[in-house]
PyMOL Python script that loads the backbone (N, CA, C, O; Angstrom):
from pymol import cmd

cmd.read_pdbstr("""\
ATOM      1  N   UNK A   1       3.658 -25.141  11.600  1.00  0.00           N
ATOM      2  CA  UNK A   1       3.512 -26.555  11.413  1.00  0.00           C
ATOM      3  C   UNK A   1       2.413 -26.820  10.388  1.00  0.00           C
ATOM      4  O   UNK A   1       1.269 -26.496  10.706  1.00  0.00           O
ATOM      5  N   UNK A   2       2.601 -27.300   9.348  1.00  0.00           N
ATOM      6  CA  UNK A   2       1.995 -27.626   8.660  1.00  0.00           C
ATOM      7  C   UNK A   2       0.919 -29.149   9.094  1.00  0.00           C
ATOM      8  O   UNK A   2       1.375 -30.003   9.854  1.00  0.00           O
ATOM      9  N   UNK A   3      -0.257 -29.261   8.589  1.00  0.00           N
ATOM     10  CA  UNK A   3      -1.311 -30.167   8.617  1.00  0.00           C
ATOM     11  C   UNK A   3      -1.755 -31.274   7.611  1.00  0.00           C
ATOM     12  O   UNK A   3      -2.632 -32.123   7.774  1.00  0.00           O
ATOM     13  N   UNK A   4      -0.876 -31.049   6.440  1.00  0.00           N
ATOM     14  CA  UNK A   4      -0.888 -31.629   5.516  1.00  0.00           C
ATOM     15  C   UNK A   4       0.526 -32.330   5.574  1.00  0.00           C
ATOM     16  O   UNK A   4       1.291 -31.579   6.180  1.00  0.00           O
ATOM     17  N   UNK A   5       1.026 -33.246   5.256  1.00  0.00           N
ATOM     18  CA  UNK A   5       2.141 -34.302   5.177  1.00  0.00           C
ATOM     19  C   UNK A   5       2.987 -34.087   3.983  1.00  0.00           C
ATOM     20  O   UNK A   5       4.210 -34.217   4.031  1.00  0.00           O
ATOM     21  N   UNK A   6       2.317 -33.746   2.869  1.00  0.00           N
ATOM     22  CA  UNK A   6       3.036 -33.349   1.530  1.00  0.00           C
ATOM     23  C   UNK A   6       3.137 -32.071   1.788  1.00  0.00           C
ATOM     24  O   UNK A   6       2.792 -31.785   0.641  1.00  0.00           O
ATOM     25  N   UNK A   7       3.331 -30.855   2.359  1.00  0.00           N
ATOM     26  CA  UNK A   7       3.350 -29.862   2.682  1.00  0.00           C
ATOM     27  C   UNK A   7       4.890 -29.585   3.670  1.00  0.00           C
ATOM     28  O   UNK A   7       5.210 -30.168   4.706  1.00  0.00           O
ATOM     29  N   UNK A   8       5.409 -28.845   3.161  1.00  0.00           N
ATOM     30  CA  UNK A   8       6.822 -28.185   4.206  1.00  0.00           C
ATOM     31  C   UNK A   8       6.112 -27.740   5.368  1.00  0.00           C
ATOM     32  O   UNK A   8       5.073 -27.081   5.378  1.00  0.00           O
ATOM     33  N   UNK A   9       6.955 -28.280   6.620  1.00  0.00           N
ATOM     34  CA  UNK A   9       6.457 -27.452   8.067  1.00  0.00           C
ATOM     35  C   UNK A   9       6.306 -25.718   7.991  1.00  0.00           C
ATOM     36  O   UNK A   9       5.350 -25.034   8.357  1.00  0.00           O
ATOM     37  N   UNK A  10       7.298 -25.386   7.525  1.00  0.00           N
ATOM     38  CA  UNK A  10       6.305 -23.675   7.163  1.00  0.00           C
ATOM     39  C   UNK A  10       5.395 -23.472   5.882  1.00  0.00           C
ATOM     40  O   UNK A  10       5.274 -22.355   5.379  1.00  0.00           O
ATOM     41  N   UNK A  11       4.870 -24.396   5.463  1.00  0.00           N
ATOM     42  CA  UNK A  11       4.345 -23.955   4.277  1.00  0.00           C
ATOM     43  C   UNK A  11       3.516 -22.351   4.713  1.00  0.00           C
ATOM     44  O   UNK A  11       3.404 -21.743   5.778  1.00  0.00           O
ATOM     45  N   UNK A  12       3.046 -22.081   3.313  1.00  0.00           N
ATOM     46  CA  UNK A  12       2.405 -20.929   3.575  1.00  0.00           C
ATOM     47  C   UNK A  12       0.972 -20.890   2.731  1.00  0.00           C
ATOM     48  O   UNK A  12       0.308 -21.926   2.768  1.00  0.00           O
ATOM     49  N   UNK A  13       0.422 -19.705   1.933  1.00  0.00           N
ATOM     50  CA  UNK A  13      -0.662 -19.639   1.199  1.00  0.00           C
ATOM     51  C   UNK A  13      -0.701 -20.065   0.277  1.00  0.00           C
ATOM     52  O   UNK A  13      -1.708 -20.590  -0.199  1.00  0.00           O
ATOM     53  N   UNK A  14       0.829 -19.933  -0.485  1.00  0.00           N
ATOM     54  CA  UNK A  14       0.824 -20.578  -1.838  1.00  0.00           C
ATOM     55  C   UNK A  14       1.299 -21.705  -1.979  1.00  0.00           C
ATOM     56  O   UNK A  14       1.422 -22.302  -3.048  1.00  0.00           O
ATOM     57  N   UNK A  15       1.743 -22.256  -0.422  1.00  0.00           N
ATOM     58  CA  UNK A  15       2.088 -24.256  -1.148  1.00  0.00           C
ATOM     59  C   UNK A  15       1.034 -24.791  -1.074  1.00  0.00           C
ATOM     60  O   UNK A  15       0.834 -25.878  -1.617  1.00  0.00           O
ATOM     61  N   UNK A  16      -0.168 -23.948  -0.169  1.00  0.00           N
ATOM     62  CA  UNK A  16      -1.979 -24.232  -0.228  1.00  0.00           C
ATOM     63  C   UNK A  16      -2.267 -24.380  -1.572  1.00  0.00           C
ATOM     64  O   UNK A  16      -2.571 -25.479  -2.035  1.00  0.00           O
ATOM     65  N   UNK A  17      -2.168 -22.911  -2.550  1.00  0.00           N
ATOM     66  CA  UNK A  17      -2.932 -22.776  -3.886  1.00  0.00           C
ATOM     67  C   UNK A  17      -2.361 -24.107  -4.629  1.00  0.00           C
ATOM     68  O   UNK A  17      -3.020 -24.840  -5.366  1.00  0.00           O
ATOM     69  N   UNK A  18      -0.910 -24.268  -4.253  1.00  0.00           N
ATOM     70  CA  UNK A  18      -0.097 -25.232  -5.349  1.00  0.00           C
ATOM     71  C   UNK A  18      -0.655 -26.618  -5.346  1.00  0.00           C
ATOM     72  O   UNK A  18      -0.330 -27.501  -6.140  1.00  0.00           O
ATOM     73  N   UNK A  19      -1.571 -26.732  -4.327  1.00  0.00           N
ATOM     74  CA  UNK A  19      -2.196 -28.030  -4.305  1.00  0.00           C
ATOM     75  C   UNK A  19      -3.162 -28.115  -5.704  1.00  0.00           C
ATOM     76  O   UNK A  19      -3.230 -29.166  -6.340  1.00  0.00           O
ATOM     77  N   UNK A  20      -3.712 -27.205  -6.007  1.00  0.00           N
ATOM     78  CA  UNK A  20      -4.981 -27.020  -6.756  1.00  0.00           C
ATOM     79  C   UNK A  20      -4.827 -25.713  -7.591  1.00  0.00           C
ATOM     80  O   UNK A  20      -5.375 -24.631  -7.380  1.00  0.00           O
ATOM     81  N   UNK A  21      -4.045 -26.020  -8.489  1.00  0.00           N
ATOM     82  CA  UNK A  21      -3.422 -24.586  -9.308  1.00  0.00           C
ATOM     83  C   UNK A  21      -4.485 -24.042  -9.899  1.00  0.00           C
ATOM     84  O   UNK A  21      -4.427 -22.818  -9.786  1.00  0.00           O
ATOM     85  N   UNK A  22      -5.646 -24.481 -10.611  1.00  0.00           N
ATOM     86  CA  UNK A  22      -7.045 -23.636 -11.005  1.00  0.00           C
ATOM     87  C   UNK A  22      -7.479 -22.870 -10.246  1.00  0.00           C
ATOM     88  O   UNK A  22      -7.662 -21.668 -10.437  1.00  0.00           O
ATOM     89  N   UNK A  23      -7.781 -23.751  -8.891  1.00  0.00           N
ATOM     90  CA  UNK A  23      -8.574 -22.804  -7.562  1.00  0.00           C
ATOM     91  C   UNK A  23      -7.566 -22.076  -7.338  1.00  0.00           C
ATOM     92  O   UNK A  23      -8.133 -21.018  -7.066  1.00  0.00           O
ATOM     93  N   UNK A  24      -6.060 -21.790  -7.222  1.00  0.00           N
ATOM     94  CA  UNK A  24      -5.776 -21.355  -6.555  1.00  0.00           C
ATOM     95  C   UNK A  24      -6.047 -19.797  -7.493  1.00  0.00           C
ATOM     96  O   UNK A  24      -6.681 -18.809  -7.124  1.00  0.00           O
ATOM     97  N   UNK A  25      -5.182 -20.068  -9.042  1.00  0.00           N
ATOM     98  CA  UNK A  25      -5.235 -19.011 -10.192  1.00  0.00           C
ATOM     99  C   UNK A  25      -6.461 -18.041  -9.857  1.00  0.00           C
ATOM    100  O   UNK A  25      -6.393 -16.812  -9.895  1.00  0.00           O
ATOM    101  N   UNK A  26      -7.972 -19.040  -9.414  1.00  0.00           N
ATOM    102  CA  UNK A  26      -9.174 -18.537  -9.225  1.00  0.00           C
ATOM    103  C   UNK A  26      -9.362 -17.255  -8.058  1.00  0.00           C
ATOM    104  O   UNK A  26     -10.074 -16.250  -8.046  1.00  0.00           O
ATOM    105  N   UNK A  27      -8.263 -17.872  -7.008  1.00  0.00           N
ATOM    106  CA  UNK A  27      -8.407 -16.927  -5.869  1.00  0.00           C
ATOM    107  C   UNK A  27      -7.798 -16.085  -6.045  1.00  0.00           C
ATOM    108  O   UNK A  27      -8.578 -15.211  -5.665  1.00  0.00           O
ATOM    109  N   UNK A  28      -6.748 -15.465  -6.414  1.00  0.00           N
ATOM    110  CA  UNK A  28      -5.885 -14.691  -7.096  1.00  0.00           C
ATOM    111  C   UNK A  28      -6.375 -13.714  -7.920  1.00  0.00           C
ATOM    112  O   UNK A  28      -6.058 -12.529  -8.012  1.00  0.00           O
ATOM    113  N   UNK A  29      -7.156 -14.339  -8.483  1.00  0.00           N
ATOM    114  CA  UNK A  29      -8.187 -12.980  -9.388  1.00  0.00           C
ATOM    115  C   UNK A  29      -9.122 -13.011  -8.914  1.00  0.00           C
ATOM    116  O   UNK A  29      -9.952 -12.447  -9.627  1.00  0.00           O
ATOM    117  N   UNK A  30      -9.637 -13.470  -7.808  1.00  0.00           N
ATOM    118  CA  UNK A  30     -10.940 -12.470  -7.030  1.00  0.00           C
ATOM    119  C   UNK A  30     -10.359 -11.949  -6.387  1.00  0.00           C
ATOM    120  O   UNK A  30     -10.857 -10.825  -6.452  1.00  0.00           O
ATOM    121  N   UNK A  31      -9.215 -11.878  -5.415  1.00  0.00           N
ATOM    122  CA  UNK A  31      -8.478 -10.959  -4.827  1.00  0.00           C
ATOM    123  C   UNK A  31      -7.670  -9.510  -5.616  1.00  0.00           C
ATOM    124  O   UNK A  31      -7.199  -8.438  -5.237  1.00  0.00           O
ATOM    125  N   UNK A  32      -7.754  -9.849  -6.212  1.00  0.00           N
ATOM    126  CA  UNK A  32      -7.509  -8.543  -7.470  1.00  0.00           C
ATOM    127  C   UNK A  32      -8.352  -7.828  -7.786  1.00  0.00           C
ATOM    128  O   UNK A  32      -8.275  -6.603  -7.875  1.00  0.00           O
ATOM    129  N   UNK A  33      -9.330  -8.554  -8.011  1.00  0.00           N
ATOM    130  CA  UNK A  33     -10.873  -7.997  -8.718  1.00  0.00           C
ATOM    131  C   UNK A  33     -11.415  -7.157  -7.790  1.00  0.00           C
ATOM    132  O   UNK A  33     -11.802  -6.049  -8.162  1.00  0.00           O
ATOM    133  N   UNK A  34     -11.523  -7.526  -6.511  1.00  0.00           N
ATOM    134  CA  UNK A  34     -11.835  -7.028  -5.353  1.00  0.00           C
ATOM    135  C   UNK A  34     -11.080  -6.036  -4.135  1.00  0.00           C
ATOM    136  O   UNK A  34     -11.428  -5.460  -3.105  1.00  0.00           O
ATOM    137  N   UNK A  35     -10.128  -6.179  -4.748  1.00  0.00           N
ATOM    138  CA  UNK A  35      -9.506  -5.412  -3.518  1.00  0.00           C
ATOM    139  C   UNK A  35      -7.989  -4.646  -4.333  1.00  0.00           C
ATOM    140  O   UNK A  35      -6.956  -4.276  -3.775  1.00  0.00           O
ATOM    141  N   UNK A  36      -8.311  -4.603  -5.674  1.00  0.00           N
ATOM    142  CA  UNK A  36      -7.057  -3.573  -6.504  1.00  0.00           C
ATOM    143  C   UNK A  36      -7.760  -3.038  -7.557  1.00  0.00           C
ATOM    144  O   UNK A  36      -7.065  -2.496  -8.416  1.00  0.00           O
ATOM    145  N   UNK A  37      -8.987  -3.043  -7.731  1.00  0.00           N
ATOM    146  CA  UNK A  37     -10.111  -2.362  -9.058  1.00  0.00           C
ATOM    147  C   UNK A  37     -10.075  -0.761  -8.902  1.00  0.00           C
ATOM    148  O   UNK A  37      -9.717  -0.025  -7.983  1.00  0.00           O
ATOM    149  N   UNK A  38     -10.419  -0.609  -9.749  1.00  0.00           N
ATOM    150  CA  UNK A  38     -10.544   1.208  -9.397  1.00  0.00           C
ATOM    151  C   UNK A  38     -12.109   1.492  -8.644  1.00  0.00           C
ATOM    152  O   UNK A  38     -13.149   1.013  -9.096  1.00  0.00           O
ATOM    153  N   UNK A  39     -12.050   2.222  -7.616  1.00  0.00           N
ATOM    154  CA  UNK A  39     -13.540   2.703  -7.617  1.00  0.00           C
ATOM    155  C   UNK A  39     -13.087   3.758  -6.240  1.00  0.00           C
ATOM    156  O   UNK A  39     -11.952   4.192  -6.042  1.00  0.00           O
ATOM    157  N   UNK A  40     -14.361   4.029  -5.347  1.00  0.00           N
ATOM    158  CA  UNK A  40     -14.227   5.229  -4.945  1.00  0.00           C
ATOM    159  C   UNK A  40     -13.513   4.827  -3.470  1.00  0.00           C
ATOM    160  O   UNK A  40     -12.907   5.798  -3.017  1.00  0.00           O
ATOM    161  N   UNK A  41     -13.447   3.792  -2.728  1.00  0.00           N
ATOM    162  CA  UNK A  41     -12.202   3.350  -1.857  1.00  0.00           C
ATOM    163  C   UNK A  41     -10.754   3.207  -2.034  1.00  0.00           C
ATOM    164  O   UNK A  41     -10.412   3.112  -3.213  1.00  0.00           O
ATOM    165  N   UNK A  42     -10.070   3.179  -1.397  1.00  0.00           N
ATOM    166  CA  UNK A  42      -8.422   3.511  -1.434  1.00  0.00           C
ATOM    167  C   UNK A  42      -8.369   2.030  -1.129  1.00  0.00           C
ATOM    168  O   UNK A  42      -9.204   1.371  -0.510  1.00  0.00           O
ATOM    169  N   UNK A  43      -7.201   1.615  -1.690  1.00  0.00           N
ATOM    170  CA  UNK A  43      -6.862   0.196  -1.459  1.00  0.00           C
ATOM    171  C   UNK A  43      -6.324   0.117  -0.151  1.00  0.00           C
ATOM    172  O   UNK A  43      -6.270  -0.970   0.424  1.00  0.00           O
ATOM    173  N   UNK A  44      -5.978   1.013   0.301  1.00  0.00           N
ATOM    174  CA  UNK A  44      -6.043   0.692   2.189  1.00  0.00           C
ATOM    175  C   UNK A  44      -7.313   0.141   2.831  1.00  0.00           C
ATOM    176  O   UNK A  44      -7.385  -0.923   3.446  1.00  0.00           O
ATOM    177  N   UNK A  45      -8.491   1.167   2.567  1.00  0.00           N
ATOM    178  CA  UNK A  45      -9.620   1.177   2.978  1.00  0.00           C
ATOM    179  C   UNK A  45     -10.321   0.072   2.615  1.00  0.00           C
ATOM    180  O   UNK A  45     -11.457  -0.005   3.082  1.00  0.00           O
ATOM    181  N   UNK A  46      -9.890  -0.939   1.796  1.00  0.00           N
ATOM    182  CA  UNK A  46     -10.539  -2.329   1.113  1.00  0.00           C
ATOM    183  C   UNK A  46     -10.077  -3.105   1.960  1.00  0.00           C
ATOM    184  O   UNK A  46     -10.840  -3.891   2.522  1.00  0.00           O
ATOM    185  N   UNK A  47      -7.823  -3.056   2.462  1.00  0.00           N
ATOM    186  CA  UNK A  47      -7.672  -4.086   3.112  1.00  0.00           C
ATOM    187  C   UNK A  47      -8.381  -3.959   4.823  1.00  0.00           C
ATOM    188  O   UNK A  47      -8.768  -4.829   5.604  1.00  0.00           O
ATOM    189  N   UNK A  48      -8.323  -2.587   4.910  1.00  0.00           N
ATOM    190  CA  UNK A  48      -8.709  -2.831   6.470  1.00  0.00           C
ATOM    191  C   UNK A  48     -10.264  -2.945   6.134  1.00  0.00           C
ATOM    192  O   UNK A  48     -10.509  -2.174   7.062  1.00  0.00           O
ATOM    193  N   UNK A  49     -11.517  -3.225   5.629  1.00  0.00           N
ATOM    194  CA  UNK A  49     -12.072  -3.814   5.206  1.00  0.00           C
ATOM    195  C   UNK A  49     -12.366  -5.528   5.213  1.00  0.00           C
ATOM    196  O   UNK A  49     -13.420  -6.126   5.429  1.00  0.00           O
ATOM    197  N   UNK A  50     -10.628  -6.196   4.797  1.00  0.00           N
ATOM    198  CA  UNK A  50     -11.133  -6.974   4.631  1.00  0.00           C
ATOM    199  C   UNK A  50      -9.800  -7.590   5.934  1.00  0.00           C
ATOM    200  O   UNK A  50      -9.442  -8.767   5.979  1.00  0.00           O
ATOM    201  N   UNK A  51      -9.458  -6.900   6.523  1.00  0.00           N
ATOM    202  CA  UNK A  51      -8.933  -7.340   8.080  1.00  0.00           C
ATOM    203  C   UNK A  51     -10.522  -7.488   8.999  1.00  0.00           C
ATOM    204  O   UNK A  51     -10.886  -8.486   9.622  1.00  0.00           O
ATOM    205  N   UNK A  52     -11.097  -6.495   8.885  1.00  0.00           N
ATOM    206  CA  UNK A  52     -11.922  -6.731   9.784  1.00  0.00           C
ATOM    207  C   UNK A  52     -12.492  -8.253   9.411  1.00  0.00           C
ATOM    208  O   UNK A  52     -12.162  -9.253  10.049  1.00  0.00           O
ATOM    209  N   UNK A  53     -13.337  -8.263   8.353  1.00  0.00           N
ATOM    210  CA  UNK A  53     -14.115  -9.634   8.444  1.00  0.00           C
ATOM    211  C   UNK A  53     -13.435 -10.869   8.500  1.00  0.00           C
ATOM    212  O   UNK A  53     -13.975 -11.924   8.836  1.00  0.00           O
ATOM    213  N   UNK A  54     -12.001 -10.716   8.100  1.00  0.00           N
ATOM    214  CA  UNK A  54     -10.525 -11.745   8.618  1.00  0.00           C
ATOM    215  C   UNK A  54     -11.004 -12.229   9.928  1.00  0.00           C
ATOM    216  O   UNK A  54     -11.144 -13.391  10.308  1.00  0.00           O
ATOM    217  N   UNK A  55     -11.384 -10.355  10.974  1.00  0.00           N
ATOM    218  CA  UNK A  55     -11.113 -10.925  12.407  1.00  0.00           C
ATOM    219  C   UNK A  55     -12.591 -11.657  12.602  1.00  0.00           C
ATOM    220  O   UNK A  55     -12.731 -12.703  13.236  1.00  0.00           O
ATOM    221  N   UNK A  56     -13.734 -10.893  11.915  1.00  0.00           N
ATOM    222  CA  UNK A  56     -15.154 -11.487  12.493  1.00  0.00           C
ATOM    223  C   UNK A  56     -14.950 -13.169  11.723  1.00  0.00           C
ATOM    224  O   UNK A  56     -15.807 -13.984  12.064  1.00  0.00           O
ATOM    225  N   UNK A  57     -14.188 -13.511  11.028  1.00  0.00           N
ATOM    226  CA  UNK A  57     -14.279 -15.396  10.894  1.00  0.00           C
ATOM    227  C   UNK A  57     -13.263 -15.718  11.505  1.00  0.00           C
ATOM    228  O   UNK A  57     -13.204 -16.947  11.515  1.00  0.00           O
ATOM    229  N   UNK A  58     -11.986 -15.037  12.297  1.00  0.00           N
ATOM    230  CA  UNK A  58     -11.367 -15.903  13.225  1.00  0.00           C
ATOM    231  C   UNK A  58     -10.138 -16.421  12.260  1.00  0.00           C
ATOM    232  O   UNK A  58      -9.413 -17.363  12.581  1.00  0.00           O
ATOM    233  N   UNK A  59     -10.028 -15.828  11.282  1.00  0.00           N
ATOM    234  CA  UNK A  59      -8.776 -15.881  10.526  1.00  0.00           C
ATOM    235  C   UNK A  59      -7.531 -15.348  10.588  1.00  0.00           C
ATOM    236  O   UNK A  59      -7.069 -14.631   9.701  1.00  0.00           O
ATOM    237  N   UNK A  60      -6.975 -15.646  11.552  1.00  0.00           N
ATOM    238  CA  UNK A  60      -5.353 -14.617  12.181  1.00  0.00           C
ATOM    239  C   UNK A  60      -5.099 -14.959  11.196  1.00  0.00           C
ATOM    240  O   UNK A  60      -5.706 -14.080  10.583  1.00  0.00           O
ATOM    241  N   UNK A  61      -4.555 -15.715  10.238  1.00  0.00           N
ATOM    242  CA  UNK A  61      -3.789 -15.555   9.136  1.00  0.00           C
ATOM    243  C   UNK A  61      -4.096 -14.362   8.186  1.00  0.00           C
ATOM    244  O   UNK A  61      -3.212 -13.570   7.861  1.00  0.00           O
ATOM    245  N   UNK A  62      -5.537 -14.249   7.700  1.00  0.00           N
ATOM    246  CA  UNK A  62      -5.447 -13.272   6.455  1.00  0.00           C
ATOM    247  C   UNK A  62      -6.021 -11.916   7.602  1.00  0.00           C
ATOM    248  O   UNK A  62      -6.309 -10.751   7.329  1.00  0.00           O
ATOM    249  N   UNK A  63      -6.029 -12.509   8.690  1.00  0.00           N
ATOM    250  CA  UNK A  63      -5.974 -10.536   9.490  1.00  0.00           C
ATOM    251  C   UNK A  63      -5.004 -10.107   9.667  1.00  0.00           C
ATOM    252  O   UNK A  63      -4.891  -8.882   9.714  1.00  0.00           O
ATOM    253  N   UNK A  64      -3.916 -10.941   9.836  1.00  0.00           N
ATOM    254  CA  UNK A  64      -2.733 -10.342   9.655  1.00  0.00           C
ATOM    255  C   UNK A  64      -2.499 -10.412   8.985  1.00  0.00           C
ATOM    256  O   UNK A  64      -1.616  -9.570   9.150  1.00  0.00           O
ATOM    257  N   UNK A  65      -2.333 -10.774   7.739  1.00  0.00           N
ATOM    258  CA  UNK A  65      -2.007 -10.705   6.154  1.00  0.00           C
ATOM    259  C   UNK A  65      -2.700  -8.685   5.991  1.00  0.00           C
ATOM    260  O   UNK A  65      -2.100  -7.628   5.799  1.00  0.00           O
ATOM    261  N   UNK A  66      -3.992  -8.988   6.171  1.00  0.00           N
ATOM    262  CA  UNK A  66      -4.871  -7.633   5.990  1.00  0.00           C
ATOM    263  C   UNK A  66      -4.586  -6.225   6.126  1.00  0.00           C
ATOM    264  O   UNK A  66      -4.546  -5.204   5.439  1.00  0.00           O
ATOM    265  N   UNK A  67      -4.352  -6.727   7.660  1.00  0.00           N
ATOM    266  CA  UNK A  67      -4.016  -5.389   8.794  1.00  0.00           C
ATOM    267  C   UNK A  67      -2.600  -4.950   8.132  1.00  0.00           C
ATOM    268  O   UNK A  67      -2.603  -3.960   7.400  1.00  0.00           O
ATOM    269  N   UNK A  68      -1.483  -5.602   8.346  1.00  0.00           N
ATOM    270  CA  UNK A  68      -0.154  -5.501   7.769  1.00  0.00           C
ATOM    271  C   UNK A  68       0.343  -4.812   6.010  1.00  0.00           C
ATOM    272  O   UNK A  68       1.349  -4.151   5.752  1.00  0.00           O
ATOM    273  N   UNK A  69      -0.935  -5.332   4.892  1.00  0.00           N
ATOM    274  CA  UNK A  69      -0.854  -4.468   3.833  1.00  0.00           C
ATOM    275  C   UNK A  69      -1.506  -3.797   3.952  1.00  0.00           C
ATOM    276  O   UNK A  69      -1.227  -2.956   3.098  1.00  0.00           O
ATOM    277  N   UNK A  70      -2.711  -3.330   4.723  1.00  0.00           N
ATOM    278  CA  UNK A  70      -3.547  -1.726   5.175  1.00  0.00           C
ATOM    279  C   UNK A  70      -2.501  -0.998   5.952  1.00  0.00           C
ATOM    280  O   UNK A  70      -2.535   0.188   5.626  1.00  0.00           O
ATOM    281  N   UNK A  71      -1.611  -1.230   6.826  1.00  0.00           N
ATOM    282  CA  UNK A  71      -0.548  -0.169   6.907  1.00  0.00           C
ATOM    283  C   UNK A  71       0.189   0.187   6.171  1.00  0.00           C
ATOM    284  O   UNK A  71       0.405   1.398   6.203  1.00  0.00           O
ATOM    285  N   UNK A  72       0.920  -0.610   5.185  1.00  0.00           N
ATOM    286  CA  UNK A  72       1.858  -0.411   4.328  1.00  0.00           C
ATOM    287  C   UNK A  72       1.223   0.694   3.023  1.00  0.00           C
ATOM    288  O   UNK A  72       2.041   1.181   2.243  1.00  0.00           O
ATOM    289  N   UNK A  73       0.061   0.949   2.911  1.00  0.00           N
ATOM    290  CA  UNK A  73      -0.647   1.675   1.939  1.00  0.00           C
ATOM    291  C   UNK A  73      -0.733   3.222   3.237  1.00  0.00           C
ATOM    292  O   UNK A  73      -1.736   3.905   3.029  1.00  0.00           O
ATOM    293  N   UNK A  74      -0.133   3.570   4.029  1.00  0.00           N
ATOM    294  CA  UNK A  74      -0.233   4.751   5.336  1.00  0.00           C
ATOM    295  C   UNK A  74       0.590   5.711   4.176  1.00  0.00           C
ATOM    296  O   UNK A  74       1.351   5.111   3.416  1.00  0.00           O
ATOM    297  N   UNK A  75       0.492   6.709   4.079  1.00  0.00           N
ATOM    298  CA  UNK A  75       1.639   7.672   3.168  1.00  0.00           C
ATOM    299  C   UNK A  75       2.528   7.858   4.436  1.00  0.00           C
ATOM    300  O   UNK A  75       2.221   7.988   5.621  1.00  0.00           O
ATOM    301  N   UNK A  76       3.560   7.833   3.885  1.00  0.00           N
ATOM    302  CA  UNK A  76       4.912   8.154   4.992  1.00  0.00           C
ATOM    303  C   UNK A  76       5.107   9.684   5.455  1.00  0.00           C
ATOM    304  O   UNK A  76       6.022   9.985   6.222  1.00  0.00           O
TER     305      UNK A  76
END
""", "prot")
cmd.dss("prot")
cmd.show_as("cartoon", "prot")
cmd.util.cbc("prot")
cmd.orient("prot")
């Protein structure tokens, strides 16, 4: 259920950004910057990283967003 009125009852993250296409462009490349850069963590190890502090602010949305692409990075 959406909270916003101009918003579809399932909206999701990006009918959020579409409100505010700068901020949203903005979040998009700190999420890149941060969590697909090269350095000495595995991009698993960034998202479950950033599941955890998802869960320490109480964000089921991007902990499950988190948790869900930190498995998908598991080698089969």
């Amino acid at each position: 259920m959406s909270f916003f009125e101009s918003l579809p009852a399932d909206a999701g993250v990006r009918h959020i950004l579409s409100l505010n296409p700068s901020a949203g462009q903005a979040l998009i490349q700190l999420h890149t910057a941060a969590l697909r850069n090269e350095g000495p963590l595995t991009p698993r190890d960034k998202e479950l990283i950033a599941a955890y502090v998802s869960g320490l602010n109480a964000c089921h949305y991007c902990y499950g967003v988190h948790s869900q692409t930190a498995q998908a990075w598991v080698p089969a």
